[in-house]
C-alpha positions in Angstrom: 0.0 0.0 0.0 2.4 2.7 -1.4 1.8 6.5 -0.1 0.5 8.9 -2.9 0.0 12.5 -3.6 -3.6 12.2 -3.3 -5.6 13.9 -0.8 -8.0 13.0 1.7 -10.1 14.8 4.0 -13.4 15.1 6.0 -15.5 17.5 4.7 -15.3 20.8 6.7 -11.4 19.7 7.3 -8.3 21.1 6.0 -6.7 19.0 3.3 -4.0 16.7 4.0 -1.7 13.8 1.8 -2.7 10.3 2.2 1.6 9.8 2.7 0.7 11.8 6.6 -2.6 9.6 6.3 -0.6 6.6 6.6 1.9 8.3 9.1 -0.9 9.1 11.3 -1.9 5.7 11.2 1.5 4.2 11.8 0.9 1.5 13.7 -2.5 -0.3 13.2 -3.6 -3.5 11.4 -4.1 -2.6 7.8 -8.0 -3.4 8.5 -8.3 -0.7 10.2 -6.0 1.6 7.9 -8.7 0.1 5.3 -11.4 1.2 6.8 -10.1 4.7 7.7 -8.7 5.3 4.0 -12.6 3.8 2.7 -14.8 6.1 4.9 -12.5 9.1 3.8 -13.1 8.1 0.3 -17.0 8.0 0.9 -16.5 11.4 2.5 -15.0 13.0 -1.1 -18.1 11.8 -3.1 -20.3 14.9 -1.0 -18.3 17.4 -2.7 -16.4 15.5 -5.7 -19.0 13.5 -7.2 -18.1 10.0 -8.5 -17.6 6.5 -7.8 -15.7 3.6 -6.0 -15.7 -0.3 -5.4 -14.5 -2.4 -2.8 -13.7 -5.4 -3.5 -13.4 -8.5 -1.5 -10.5 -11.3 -2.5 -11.2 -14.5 -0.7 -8.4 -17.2 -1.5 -10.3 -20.9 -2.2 -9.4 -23.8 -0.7 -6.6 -21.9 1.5 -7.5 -24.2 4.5 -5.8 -26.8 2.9 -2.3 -25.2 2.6 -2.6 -24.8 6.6 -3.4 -27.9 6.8 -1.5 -30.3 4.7 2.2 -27.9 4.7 1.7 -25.6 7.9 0.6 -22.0 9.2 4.1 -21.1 8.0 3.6 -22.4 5.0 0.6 -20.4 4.8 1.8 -17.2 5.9 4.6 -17.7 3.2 1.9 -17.8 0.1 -0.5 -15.1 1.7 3.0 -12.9 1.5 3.3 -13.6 -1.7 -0.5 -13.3 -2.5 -0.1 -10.0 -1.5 2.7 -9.4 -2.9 1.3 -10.2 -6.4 -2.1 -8.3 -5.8 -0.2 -5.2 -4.9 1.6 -6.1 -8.2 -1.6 -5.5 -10.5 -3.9 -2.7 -8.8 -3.0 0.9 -9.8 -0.8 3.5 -7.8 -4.1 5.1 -6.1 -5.8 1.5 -5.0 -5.7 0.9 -1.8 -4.8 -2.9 -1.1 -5.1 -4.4 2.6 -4.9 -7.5 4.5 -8.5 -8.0 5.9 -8.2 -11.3 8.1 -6.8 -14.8 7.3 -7.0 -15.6 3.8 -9.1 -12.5 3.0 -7.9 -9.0 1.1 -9.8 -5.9 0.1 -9.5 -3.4 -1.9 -10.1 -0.1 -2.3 -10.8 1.6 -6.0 -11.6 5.5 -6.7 -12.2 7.6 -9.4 -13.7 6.7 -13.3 -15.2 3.1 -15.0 -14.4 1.4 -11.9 -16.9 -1.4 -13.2 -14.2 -1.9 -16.4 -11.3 -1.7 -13.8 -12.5 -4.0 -11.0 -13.1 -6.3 -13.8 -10.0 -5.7 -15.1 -8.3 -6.0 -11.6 -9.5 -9.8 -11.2 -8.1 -10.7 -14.4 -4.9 -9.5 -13.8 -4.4 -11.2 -10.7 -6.1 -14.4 -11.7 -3.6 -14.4 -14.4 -0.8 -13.7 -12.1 -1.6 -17.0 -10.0 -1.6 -19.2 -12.7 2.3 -19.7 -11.5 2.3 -21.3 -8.4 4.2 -20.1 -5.6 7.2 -21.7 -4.4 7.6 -22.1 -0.8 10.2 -23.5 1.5 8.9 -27.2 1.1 6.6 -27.2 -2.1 5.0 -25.5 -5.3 1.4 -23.9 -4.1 -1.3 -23.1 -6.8 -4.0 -20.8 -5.5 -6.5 -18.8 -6.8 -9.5 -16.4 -5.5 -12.9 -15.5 -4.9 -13.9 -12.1 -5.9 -17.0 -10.1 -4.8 -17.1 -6.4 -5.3 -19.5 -3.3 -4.6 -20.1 0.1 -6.0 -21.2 3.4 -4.1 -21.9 6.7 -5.8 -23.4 8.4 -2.5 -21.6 9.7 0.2 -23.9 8.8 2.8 -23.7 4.9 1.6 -22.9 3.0 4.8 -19.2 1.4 4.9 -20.0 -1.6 7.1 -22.8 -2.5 4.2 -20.4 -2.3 1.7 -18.2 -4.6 3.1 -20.6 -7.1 4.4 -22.2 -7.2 0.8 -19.0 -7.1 -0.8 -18.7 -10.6 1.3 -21.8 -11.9 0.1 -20.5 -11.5 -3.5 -17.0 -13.5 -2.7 -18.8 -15.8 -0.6 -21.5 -16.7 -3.6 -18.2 -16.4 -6.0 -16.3 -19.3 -4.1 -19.7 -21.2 -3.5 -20.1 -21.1 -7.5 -16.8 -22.9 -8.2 -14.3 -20.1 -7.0 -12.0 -18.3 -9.2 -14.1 -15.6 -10.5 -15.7 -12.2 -9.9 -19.5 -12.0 -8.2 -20.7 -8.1 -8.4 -23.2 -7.8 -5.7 -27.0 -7.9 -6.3 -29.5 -8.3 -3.6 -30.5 -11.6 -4.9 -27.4 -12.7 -4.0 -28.1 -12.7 -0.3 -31.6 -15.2 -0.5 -29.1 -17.8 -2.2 -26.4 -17.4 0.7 -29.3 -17.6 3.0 -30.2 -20.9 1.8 -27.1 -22.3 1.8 -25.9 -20.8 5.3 -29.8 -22.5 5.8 -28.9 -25.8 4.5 -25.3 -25.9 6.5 -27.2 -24.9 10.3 -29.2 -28.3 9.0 -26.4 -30.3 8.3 -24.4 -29.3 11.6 -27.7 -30.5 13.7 -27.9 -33.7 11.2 -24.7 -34.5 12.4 -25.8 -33.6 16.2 -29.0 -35.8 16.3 -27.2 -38.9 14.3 -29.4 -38.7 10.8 -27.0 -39.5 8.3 -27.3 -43.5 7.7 -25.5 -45.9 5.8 -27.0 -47.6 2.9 -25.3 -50.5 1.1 -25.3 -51.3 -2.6 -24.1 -54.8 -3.9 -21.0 -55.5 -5.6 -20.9 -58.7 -7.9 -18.5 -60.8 -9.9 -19.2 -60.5 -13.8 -18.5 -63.8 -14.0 -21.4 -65.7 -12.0 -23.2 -62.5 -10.8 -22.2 -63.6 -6.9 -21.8 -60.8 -4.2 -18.8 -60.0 -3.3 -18.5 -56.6 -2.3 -20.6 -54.1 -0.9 -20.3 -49.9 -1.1 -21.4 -48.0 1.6 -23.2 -45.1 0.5 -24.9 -41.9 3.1 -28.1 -40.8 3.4 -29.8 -37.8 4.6 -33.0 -38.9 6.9 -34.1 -35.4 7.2 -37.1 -35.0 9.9 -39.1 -33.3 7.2 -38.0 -34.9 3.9 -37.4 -37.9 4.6 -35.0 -39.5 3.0 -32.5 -36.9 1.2 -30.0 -38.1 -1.5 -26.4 -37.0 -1.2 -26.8 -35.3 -4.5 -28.6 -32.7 -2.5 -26.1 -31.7 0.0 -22.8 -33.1 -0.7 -21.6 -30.5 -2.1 -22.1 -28.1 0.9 -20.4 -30.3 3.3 -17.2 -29.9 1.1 -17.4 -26.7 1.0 -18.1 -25.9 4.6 -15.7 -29.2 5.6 -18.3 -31.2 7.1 -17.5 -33.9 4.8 -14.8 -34.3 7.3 -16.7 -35.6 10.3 -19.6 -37.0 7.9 -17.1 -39.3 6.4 -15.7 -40.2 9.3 -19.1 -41.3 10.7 -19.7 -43.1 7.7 -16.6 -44.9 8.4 -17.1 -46.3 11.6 -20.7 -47.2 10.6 -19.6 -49.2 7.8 -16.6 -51.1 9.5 -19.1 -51.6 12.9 -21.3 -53.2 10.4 -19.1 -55.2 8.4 -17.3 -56.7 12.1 -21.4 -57.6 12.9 -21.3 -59.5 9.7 -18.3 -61.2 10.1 -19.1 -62.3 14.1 -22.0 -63.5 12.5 -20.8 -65.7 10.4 -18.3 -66.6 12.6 -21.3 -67.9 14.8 -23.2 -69.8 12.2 -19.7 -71.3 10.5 -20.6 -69.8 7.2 -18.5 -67.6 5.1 -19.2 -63.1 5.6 -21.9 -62.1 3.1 -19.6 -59.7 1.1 -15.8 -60.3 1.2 -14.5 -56.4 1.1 -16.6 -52.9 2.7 -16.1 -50.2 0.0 -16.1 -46.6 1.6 -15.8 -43.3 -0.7 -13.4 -40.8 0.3 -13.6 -36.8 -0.6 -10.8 -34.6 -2.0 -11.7 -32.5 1.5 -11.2 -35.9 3.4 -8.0 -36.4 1.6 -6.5 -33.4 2.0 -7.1 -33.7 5.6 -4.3 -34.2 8.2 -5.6 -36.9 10.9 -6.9 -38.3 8.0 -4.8 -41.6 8.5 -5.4 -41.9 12.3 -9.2 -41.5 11.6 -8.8 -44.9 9.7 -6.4 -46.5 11.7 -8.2 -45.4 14.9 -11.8 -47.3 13.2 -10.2 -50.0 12.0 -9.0 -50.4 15.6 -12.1 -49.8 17.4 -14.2 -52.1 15.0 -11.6 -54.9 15.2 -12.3 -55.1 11.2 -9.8 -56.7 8.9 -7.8 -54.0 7.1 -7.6 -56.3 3.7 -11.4 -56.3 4.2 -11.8 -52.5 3.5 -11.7 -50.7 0.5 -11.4 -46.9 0.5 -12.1 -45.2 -3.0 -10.9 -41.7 -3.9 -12.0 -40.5 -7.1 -9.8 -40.1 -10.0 -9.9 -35.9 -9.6 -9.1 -35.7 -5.7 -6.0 -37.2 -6.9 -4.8 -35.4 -9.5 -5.2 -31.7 -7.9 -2.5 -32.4 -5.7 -0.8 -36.0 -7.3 2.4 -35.9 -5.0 0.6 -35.2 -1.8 -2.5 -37.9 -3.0 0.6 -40.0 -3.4 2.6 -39.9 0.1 -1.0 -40.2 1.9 -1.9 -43.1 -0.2 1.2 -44.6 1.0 0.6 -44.2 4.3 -2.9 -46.0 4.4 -1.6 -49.0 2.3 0.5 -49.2 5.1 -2.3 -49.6 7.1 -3.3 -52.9 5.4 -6.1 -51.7 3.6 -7.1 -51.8 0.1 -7.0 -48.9 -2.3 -9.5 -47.9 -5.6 -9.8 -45.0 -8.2 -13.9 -44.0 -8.0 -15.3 -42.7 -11.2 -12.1 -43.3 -13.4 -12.5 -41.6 -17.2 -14.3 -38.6 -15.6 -11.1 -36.7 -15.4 -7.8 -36.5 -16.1 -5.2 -39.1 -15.3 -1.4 -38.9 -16.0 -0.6 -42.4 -16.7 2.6 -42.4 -14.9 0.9 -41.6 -11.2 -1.6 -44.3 -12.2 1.5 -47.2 -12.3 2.9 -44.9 -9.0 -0.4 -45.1 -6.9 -0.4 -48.0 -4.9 -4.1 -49.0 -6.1 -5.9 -52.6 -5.9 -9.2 -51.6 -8.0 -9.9 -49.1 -10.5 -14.0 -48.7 -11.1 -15.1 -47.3 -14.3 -17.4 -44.2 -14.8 -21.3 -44.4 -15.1 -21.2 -42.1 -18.1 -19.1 -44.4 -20.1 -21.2 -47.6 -19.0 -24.6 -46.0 -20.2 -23.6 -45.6 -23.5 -21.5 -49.0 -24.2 -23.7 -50.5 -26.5 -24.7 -47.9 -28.4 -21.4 -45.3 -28.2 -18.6 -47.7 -30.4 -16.1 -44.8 -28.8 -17.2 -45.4 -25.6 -17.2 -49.5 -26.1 -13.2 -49.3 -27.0 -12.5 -47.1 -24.1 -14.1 -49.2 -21.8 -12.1 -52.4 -23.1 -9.0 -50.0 -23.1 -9.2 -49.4 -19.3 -10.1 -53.2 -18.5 -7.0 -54.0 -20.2 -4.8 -51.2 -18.8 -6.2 -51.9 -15.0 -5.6 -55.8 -15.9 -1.9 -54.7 -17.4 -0.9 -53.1 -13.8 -2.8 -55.8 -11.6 -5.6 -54.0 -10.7 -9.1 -55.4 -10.5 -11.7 -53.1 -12.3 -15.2 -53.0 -11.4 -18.4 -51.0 -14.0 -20.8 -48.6 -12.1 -24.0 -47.7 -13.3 -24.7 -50.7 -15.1 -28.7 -50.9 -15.6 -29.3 -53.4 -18.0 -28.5 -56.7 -19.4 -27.1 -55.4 -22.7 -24.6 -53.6 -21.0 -23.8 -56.6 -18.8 -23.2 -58.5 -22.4 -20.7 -56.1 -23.3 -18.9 -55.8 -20.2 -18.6 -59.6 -20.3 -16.8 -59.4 -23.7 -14.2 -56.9 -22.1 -13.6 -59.6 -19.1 -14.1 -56.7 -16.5 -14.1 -58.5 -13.4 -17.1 -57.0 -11.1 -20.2 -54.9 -11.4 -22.5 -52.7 -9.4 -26.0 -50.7 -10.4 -29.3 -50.8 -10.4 -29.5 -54.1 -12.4 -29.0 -55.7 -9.5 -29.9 -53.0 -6.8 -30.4 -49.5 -5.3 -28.3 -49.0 -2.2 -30.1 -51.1 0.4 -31.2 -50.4 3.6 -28.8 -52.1 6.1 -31.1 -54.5 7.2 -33.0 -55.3 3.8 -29.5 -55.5 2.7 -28.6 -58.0 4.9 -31.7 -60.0 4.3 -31.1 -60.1 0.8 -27.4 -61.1 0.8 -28.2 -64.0 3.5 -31.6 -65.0 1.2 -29.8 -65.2 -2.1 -26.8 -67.2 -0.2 -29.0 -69.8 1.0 -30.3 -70.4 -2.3 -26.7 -71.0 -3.6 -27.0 -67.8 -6.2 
């Protein structure tokens, strides 16, 4: 925040430079410098009529920096944040640390639509390099939300507060992008602040269940493993997909403790299986527990004592559990996804790529991940028979998992036709709604025991 020749002043005061602004205010957290600097600015518009914006830059996914390298880590790339933000405003911005992760800045003068525009360009541009810390490369990028004001009697705390509202709907739209504030901005953020009070008292009063959905062999259509899958029992809607508010536990980081409960459900009911058996001298119904895992999840650090620590208290098997991570959480941060990976193979549990051919995979961290199951992508299972492109893909990835000793199980599959062709591929395992929906826990268990007794 370089001093200027520009002047700034109360109306009814004598004129003074902003370079004795910032001497007078020697001393305080550039919030408050901020907020000094923006009331003066409101103050001008009485007697020099025109315009300004604050805007509000909110870094995404900074939490995970914190987390995963270190607060001193962290304070390195908000340093050099900074330092590139200063970099592309103009000498008369005003650019200042707000709190964490969060910047604002200040904009006077002419078009300041066309330059606050221009503004988040620039810097998204800028942080396409990553920055290099003491340890690692870190790629980051931003929320924006800004806010104009023409009057001088405009209220500064409501500028700020709506100026949140944009970056906050910005980041909750995908991040990495500019959100001007409109007021139907706020019923949205409402809804979701709404919808994430519910989720923190689902979590409280124990409603999130654990469905299971059958896993068979291609061969002879016999269960073999089973995915556990969470569901909402809202005291309203009844039962609530996770389609519906998955995404706003991984944005708020309730994913976190959700999966962990769904854990610990799973592996408690699995080690109920298996004493079960062990009672009635039968084999377990399903020989492996499949349990998703988020990017959020991943990048978390007591992510591997959270598994170690359930696999403990359940008594479970590790060989008998399978956690899946989908093929993106992976490859945003490949290196890290690789040491953490290591570290629950260690554990003795069994490893899977969820929803392969939906994104991007570098073939080398594919042979470097230490993976036992790679499961195929609905979207190219729904159009095997009738997609020719879609039928050699599918046959490409059987024999690439097969190549690198990896089992590969379809998902999605729906109908016999598409069982025909998978058969021709020799995929190994299958899962959809050909056979069944995710289950219950006890119909599950009904059906499993039913269809065992009648030698299926």
């Amino acid at each position: 925040m370089a001093p200027d020749a520009v002047t700034v002043r109360r109306p009814g005061e004598p004129e003074f430079s902003r370079a004795e602004l910032y001497d007078s205010l020697t001393g305080l957290p550039t919030r408050q410098m901020f907020l000094y600097l923006a009331s003066f600015a409101l103050a001008r518009l009485a007697e020099r009529p025109g315009e300004l914006a604050i805007v509000k830059v909110d870094l995404d996914r900074f939490h995970t920096v914190n987390d995963t390298l270190g607060h001193d880590v962290g304070d390195e790339v908000l340093r050099e944040v900074a330092s590139r933000l200063e970099g592309v405003v103009a000498s008369d911005d005003v650019v200042a640390r707000f709190a964490a992760d969060e910047f604002l800045v200040l904009l006077e003068g002419e078009a300041v639509d066309l330059r606050v525009k221009s503004l988040t360009e620039r810097l998204l541009h800028s942080l396409r390099l990553p920055v290099m810390t003491s340890v690692s490369r870190v790629f980051v990028t931003a929320s924006f939300g800004s806010i104009g004001a023409s009057d001088p009697l405009a209220d500064l705390g409501e500028l700020l507060v709506n100026a949140g509202v944009a970056a906050a709907v910005a980041k909750q739209r995908g991040g990495g992008r500019l959100e001007p504030y409109r007021e139907s901005l706020r019923h949205g953020l409402i809804a979701r602040d709404h919808a994430e009070s519910s989720l923190h008292l689902a979590l409280e009063r124990n409603e999130f269940e654990v469905h299971y959905q059958p896993v068979l062999a291609l061969t002879d259509r016999r269960l073999v493993g089973v995915e556990a899958l969470v569901r909402w029992r809202h005291p309203a809607h009844g039962l609530v997909l996770p389609s519906h508010f998955i995404h706003t536990t991984e944005v708020t980081g309730l994913i976190v403790p959700i999966g962990a409960h769904v854990l610990r459900e799973a592996c408690m009911a699995y080690s109920q299986w298996v004493s079960a058996a062990e009672a009635e001298q039968r084999a377990p119904i399903a020989d492996v527990m499949e349990v998703n895992l988020s990017a959020r999840q991943l990048a978390d650090a007591g992510l591997v004592e959270m598994v170690h620590n359930v696999l403990v208290e359940t008594g479970i098997d590790p060989y008998r559990l399978m956690l899946e991570i989908t093929e993106s959480a992976l490859m945003t941060e490949p290196e890290d996804a690789l040491g953490v990976l290591r570290r629950l193979k260690n554990l003795g549990v069994r490893l899977a790529i969820d929803d392969f051919g939906a994104g991007f995979s570098s073939l080398s961290y594919l042979r470097k991940f230490p993976l036992d199951c790679l499961k195929i992508d609905k979207s190219f299972v729904d159009d095997l028979t009738t997609s020719p492109e879609d039928a050699v893909i599918v046959a490409s990835v059987v024999n690439l998992a097969h190549a690198l000793g990896l089992e590969v199980v379809a998902e999605g599959v729906e109908d016999e036709n598409q069982l025909a062709a998978l058969e021709a591929t020799a995929c190994d395992m299958f899962q959809g709604f050909l056979y069944s929906a995710a289950l219950e826990p006890g119909e599950f268990v009904e059906r499993a025991m039913a269809e065992s007794e009648s030698g299926r």
